[in-house]
N, C-alpha and C positions, 0 to 999 in steps of 0.2 A: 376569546374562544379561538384556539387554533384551527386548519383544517388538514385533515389526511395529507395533502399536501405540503403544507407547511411545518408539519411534523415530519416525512419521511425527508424535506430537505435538511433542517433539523440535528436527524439522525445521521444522515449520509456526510454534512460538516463536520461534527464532534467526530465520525468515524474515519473520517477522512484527515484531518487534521492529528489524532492518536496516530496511524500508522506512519502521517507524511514525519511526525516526531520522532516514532521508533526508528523508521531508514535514515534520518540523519543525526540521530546520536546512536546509533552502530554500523553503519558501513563503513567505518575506519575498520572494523574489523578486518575485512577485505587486506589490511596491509599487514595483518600479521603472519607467519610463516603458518601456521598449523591454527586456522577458526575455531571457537567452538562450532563442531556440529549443530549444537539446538540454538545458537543465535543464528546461524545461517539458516534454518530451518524457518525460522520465525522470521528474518528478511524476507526470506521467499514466501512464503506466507501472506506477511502484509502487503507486499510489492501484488501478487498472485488479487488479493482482494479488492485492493485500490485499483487492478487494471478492469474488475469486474464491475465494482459499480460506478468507478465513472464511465463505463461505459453502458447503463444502465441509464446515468443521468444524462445523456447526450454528449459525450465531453470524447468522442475519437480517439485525437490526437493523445491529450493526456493517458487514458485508456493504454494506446497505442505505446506509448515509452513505460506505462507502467510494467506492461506486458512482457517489455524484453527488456526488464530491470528482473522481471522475477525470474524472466527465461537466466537470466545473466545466474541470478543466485540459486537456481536448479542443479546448476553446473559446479 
């Protein structure tokens, strides 16, 4: 029997773990002359969500660089 707990850290791993995948098999994009728009869109995006809930799970610092990884790919 899980609990609320142990489920929402659970979700927060699997989700955390999808996006830490997505920014490191496409931020090579970064090196091309001209992005796609919707991959950069979607960097910022997961970078944007990864700084929300780890900052949600007590995690600052992470939080804290996620935050200006997305600030980075707003731009």
């Amino acid at each position: 029997m899980s609990t609320p707990a142990a489920d929402n850290l659970e979700l927060f791993s699997q989700s955390a773990f999808e996006q830490l995948q997505f920014l490191r098999e496409y931020a090579g994009v970064l090196l091309d002359p001209y992005p796609a728009p919707e991959v950069i869109g979607h960097l910022y995006n997961s970078s944007q969500s990864l700084a929300e809930s780890t900052a949600q799970f007590g995690l600052p610092l992470f939080s804290e660089i996620a935050g200006k990884l997305a600030h980075l790919f707003q731009y």
